[in-house]
C-alpha positions as CSV (number, residue, x, y, z in Angstrom):
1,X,48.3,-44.8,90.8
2,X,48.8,-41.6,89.3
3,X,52.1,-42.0,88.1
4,X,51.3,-44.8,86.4
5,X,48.3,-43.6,85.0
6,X,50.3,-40.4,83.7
7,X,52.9,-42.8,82.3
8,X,49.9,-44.5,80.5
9,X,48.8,-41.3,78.9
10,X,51.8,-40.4,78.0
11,X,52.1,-43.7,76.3
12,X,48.7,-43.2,74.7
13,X,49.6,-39.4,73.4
14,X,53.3,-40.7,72.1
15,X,51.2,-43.5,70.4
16,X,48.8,-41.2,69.0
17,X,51.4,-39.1,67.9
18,X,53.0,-41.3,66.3
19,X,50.3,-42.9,64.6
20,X,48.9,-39.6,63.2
21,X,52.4,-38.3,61.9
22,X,52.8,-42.0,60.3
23,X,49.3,-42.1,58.7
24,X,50.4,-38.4,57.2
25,X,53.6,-39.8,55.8
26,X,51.7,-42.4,54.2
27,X,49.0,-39.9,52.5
28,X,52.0,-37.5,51.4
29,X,53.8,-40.4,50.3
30,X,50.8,-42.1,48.1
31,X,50.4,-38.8,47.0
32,X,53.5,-38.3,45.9
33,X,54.2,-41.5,43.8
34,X,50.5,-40.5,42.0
35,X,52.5,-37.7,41.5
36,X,55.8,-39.2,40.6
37,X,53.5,-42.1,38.7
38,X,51.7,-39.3,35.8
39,X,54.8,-37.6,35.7
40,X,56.4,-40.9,34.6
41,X,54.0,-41.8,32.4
42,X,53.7,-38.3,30.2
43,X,57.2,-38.5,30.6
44,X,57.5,-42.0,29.0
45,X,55.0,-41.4,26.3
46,X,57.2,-38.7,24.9
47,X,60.1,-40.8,24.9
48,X,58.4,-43.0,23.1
49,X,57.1,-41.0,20.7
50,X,60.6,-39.3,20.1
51,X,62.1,-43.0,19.8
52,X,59.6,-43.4,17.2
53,X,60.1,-40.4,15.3
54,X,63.9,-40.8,15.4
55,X,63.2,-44.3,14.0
56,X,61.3,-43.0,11.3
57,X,63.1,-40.5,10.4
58,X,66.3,-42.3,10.3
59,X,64.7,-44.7,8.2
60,X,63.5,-42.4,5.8
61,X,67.3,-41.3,5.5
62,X,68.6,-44.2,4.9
63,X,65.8,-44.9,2.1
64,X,66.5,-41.6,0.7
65,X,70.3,-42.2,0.5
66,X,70.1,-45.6,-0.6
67,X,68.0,-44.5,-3.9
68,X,70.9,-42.1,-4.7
69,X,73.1,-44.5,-4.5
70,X,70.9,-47.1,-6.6
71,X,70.7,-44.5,-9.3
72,X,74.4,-44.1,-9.1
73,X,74.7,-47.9,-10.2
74,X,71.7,-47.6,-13.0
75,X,74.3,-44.8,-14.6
76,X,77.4,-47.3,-14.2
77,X,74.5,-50.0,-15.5
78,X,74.2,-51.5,-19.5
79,X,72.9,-54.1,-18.9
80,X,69.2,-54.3,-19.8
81,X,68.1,-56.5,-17.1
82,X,70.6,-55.3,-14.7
83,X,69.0,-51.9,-15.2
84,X,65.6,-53.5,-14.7
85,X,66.4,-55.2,-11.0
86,X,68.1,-51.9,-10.1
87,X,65.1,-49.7,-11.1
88,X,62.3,-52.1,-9.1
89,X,65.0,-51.6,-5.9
90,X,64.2,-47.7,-6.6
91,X,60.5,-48.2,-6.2
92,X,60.8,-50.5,-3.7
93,X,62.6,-47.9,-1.5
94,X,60.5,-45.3,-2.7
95,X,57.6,-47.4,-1.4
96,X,59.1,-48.1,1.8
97,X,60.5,-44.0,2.2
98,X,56.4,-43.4,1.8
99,X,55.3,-46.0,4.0
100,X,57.3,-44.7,6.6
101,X,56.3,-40.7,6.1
102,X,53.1,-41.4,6.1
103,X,54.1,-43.2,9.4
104,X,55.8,-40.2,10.7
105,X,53.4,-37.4,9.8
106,X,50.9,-37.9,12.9
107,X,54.1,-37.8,15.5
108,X,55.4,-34.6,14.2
109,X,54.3,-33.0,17.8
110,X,56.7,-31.3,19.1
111,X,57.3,-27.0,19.0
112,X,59.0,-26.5,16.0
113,X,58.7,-30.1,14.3
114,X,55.6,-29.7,12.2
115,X,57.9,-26.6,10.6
116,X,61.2,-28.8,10.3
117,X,59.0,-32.0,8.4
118,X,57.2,-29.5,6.3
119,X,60.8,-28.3,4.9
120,X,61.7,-31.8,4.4
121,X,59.1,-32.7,2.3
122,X,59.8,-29.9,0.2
123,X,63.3,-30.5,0.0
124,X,62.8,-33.9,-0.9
125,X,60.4,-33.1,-3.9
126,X,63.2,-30.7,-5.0
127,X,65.7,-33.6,-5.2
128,X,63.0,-36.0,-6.9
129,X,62.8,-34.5,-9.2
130,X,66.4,-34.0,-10.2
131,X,67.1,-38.0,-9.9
132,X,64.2,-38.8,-11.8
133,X,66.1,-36.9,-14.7
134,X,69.1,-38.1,-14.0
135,X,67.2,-41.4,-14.1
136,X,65.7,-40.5,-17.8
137,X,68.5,-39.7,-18.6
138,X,70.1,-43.2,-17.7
139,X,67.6,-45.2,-19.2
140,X,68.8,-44.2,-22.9
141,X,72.1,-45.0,-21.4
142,X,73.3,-40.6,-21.8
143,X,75.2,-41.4,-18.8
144,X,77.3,-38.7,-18.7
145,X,74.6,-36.3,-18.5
146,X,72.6,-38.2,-16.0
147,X,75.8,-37.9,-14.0
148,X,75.9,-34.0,-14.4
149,X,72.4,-33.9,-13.6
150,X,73.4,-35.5,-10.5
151,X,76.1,-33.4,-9.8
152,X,74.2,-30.7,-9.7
153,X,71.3,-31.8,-7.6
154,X,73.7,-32.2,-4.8
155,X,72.7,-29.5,-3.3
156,X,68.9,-30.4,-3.1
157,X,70.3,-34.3,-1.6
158,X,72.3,-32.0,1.0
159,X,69.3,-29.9,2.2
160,X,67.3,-33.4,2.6
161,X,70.4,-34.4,4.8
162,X,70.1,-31.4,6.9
163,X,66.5,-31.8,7.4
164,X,66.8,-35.2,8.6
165,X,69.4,-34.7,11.1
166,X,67.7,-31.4,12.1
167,X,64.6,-33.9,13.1
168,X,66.3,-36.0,14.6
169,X,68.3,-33.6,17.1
170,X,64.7,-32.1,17.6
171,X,63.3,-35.5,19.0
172,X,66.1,-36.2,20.9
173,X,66.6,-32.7,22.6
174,X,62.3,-33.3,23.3
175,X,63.2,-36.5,24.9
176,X,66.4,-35.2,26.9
177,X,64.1,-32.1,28.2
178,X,61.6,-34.9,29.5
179,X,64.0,-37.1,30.9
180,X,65.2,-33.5,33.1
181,X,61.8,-33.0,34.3
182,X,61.0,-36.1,35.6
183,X,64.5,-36.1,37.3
184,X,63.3,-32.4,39.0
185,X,60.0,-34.0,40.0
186,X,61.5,-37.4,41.5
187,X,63.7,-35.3,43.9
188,X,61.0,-32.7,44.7
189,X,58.8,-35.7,46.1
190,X,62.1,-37.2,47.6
191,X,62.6,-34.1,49.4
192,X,59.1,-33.9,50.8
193,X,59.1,-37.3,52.1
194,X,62.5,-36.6,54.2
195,X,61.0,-33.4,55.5
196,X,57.6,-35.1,57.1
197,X,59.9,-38.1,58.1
198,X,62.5,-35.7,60.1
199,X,59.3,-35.1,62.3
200,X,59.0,-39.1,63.3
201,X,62.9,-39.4,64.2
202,X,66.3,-37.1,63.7
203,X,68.5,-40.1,62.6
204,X,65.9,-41.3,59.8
205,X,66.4,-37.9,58.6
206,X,70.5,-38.1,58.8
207,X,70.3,-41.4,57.0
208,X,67.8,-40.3,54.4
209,X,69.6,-37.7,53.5
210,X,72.7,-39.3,53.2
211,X,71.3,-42.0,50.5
212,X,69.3,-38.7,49.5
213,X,72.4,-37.7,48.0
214,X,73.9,-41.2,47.2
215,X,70.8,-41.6,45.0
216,X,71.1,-38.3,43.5
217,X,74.4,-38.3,42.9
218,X,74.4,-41.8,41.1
219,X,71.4,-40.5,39.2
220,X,72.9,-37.7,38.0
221,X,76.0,-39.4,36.9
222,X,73.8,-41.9,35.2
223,X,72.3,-39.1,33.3
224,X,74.9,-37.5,32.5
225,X,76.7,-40.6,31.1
226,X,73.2,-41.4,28.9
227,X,73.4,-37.7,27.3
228,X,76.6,-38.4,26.7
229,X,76.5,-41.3,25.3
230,X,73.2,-39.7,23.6
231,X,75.7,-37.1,22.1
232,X,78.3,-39.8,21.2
233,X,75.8,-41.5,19.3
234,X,74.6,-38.7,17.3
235,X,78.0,-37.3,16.6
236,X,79.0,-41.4,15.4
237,X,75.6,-41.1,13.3
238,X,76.4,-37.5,11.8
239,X,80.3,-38.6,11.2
240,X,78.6,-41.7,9.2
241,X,77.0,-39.3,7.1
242,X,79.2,-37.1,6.0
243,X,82.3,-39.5,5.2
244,X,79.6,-40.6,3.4
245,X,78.7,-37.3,1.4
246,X,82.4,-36.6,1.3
247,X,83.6,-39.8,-0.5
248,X,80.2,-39.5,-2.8
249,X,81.4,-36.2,-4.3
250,X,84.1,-36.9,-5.5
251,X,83.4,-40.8,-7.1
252,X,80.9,-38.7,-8.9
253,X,83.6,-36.2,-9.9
254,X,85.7,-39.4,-11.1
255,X,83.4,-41.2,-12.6
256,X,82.0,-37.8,-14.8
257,X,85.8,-37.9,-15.7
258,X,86.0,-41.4,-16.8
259,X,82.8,-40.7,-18.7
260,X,84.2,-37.7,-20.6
261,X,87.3,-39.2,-21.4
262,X,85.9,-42.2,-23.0
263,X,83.3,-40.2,-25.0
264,X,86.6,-37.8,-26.3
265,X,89.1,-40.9,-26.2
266,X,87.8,-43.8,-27.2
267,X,90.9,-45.8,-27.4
268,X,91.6,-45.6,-23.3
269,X,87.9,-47.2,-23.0
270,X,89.5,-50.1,-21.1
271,X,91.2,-48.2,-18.9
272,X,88.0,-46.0,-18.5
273,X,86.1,-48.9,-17.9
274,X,88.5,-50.6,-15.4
275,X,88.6,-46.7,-13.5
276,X,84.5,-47.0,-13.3
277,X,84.5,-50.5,-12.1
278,X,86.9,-49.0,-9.2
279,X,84.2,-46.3,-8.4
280,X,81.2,-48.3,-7.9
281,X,82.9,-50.9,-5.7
282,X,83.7,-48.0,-3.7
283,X,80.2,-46.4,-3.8
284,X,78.8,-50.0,-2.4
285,X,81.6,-49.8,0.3
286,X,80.5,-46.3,1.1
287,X,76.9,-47.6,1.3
288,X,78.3,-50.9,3.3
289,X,79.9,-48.8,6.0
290,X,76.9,-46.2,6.1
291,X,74.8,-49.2,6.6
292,X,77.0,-51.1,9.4
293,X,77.2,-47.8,11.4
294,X,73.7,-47.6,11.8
295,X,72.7,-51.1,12.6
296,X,74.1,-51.1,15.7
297,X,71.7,-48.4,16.9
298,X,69.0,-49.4,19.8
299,X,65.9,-51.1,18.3
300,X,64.3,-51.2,22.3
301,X,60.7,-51.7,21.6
302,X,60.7,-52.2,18.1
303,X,58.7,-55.2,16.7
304,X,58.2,-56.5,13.3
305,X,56.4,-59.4,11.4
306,X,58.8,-61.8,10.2
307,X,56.6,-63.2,7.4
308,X,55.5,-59.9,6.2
309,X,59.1,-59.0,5.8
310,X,60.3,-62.1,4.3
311,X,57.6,-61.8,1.6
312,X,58.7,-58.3,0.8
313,X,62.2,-59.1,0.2
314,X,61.2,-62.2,-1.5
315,X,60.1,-60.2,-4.0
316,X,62.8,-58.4,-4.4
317,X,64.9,-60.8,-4.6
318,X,63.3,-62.5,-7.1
319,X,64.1,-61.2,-10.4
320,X,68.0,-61.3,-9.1
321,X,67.7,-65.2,-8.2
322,X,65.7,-65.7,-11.7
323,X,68.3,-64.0,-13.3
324,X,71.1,-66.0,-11.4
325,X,68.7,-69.2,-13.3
326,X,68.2,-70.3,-9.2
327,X,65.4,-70.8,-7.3
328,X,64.2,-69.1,-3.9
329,X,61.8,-71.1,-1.2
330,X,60.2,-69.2,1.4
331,X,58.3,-70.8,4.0
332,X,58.2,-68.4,7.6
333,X,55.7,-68.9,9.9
334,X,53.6,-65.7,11.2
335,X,55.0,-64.2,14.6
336,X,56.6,-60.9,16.1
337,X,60.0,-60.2,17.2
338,X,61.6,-57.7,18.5
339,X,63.5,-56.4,15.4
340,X,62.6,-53.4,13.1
341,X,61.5,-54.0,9.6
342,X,64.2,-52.0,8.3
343,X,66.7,-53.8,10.1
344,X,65.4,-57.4,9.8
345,X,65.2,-56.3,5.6
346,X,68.8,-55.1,5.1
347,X,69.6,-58.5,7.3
348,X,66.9,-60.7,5.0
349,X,68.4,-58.4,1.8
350,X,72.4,-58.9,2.8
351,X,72.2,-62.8,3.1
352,X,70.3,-63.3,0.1
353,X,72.6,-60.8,-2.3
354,X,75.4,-63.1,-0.9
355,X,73.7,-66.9,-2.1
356,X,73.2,-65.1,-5.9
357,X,77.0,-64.1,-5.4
358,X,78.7,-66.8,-4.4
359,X,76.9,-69.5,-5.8
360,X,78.7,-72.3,-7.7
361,X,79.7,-72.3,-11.2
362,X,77.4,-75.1,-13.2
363,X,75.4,-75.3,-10.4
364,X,71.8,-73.7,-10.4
365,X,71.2,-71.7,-7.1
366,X,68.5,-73.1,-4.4
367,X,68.0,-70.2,-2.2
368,X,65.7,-71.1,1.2
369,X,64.5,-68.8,3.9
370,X,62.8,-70.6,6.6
371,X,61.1,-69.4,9.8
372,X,60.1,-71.3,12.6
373,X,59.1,-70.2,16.7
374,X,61.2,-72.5,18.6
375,X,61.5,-73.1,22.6
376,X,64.0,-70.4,23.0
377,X,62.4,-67.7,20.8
378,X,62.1,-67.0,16.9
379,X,64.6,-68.6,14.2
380,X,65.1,-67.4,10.8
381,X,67.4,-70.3,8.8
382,X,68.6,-68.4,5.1
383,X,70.4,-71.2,3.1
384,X,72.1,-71.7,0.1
385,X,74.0,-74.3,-1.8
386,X,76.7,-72.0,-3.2
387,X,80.7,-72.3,-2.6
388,X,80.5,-72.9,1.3
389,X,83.7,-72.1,3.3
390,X,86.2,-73.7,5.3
391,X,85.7,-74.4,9.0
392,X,88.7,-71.5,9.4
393,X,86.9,-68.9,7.5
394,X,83.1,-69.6,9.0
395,X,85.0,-68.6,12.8
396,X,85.8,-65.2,10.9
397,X,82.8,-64.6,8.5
398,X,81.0,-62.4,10.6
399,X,84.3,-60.4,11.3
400,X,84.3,-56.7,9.3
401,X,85.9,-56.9,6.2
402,X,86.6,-60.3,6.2
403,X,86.7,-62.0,2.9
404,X,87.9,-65.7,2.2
405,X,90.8,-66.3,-0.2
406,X,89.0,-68.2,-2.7
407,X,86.4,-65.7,-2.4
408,X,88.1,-62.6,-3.1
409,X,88.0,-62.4,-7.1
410,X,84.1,-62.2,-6.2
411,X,83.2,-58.5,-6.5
412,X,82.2,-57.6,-2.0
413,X,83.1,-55.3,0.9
414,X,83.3,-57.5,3.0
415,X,80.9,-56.2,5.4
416,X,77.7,-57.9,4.8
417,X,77.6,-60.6,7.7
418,X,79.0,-58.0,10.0
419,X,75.6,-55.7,9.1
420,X,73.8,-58.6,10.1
421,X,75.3,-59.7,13.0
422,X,75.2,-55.8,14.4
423,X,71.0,-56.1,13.3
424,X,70.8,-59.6,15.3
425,X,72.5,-58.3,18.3
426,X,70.9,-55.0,18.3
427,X,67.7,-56.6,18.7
428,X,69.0,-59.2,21.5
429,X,69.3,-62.1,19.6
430,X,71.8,-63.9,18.1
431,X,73.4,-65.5,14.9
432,X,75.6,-68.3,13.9
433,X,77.0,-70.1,10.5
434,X,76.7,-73.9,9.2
435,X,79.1,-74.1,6.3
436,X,81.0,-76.6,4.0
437,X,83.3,-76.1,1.2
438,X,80.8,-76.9,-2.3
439,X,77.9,-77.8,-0.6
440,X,76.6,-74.5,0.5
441,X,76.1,-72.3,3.7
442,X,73.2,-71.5,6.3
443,X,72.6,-68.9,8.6
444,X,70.9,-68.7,11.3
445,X,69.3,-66.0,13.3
446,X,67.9,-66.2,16.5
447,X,65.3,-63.7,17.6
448,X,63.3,-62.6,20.6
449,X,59.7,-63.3,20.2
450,X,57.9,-59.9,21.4
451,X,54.1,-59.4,21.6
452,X,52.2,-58.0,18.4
453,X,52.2,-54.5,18.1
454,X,49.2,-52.1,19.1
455,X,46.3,-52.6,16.3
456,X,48.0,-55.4,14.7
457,X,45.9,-58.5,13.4
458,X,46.8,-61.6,15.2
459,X,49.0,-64.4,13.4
460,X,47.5,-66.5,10.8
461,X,47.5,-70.6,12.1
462,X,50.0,-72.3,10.7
């Protein structure tokens, strides 16, 4: 009997044993992931907030450059009413710089950032104040000097550029510092759970530690491939902006020249005039590429009101369909997708500047933007009955550069579709073109529908 009942015991202790060492793995482990779980989460929040901030900011770029570029074409402008629609595009991207500062201002968190948006506001009043001359100046069409006065507020538009970027490479090294502790803290409870386990059984220990490193390894590479990619997108984003400085500088040299010379020569004014024609068509491709570069950047968590949007850019568009003698229909129901409003604008923006350009001669313009939620997520329909195109060129009209034969006397870039098919799939949707020669085009884009943002009131019944 005794052996047996020692063999029992022993059974009993092993058990006992074992139960207690598994009950203490399972405490250090659920401790652990509430570790592992708040790290996460602080780590996440700033993430988010730098994502945010980045999106801001970069927004607030891109307003800031595309007024420069709008007072550019108010100089280049004589056209009374031409002037008119170019000046209410100033104030609306005034409007929507200051809608998204006032945006940015409570996120400006991080060590050094309240600083670095402090000298961007002041840089940007600096440089406000030399367009608005400029823009004086324009308006009694003393173009040459608005030009000069341009000229020589580059340095103030530079500054701006440099606090942008500078905000920018602030949020992202925030959010690449986070992303590093929360890797250190995911290993250090790794680590502790393979040491407790090595008491319960030497091979779970062997094994662990081999996917220990398996996982670490992969992890790591995975990290380092996202900062590079990270750095690969910035550099792409900084190159953007400075072939877009550079080629700026000296179409503004050029055009001061054409100015001057037709002001001392007034016989050469045709030529002059033909030279100036030359420079803004390259300004709007500099603005066209700046704008495709950027439109492919990640819009992950972004979410925007569709009708709210469309109603903005309605009114944009408005006085340039008036002025075409066309009308523009908007009907879009109330929803959220996952777009930014930036984005979906310039998309909104880019389809309707291309109905009031190719429209047909004789033929008044019926601009329609519809939006409906359908089964398989969000669809915005723009359509126009302008000059159409061939089966041939619809395959290609989303291509970069692209332009249709019978299209290419029209004044373009070429890259408008491809903006907004890089918006569209940015966002995960997707886009495609009904089109006939003479009786018009639509497009149509296909969005995810996302839940309504924090705070936001709920859609109006349709």
């Amino acid at each position: 009997m005794q052996p047996w009942k020692n063999e029992r015991s022993t059974r009993a202790m092993l058990r006992a044993a074992f139960l207690g060492i598994a009950g203490l793995l399972l405490v250090s482990q659920s401790l652990g992931y509430l570790h592992w779980k708040t790290a996460q989460d602080t780590v996440t929040a700033i993430q988010s907030g730098a994502v945010a901030s980045v999106r801001l900011v970069g927004r607030m770029g891109f307003d800031f450059q595309r007024e420069r570029i709008l007072i550019d074409r108010h100089i280049f402008e004589h056209d009374a009413p031409q002037m008119a629609a170019i000046e209410r595009q100033i104030a609306a991207v005034k409007a929507d710089f200051a809608a998204a500062a006032r945006e940015y201002a409570p996120l400006a968190t991080f060590e050094g950032e309240a600083a670095a948006w402090f000298v961007l506001t002041a840089n940007v009043a600096i440089a406000e104040r030399e367009a608005a001359a400029a823009l004086r100046l324009s308006r009694t069409n003393r173009d040459s000097e608005a030009a000069r006065t341009l000229v020589d507020a580059e340095p103030a538009f530079e500054a701006v550029a440099r606090g942008v970027q500078a905000l920018i490479d602030l949020n992202q090294a925030a959010a690449d510092q986070a992303r590093v502790r929360a890797a250190d803290m995911e290993a250090g409870v790794l680590h502790l759970g393979l040491g407790l386990a090595a008491a319960v059984l030497l091979i779970t220990l062997m094994v662990g530690r081999r996917l220990t490193r398996i996982i670490s390894d992969n992890e790591r590479k995975l990290g380092q491939r996202t900062i590079e990619l990270q750095n690969k997108n910035r550099e792409l984003d900084a190159f953007a902006g400075r072939v877009s400085h550079d080629l700026r500088g000296p179409l503004n040299t050029i055009s001061l020249a054409a100015s001057t010379l037709t002001e001392r020569v007034p016989d050469q004014a045709p030529t002059t005039a033909i030279l100036q024609r030359g420079v803004i068509r390259m300004t709007g491709l500099v603005d066209d590429l700046l704008a495709l570069s950027r439109a492919g950047g990640p819009t992950e968590g972004a979410v925007t009101r569709p009708d709210a949007v469309a109603a903005t850019v309605a009114a944009e568009l408005g006085a340039m369909v008036s002025d075409a003698g066309g009308t523009l229909q908007v009907d879009v129901e109330p929803a959220a997708i996952r777009c930014s409003d930036g984005l979906l604008r310039q998309a909104l923006w880019n389809l309707g500047e291309n109905a009031v350009k190719y429209r047909r001669a004789g033929v008044p313009l019926e601009l329609a933007v519809v939006g409906r939620a359908a089964s398989a997520g969000y669809e915005l329909r723009v359509s126009d009955n302008g000059v159409g195109m061939s089966p041939d060129d619809a395959k290609r009209a989303f291509e970069p550069f692209f332009r249709a034969r019978r299209t290419q006397t029209i004044t373009g870039t070429g890259l408008g579709l491809a903006i907004v098919r890089r918006i569209v799939e940015a966002s995960g949707g997707t886009v495609s073109v009904d089109s006939e020669p003479e009786h018009g085009t639509a497009i149509l884009l296909r969005f995810v529908i996302a839940p309504a943002p924090a705070g936001a009131s709920p859609p109006a019944a349709s």
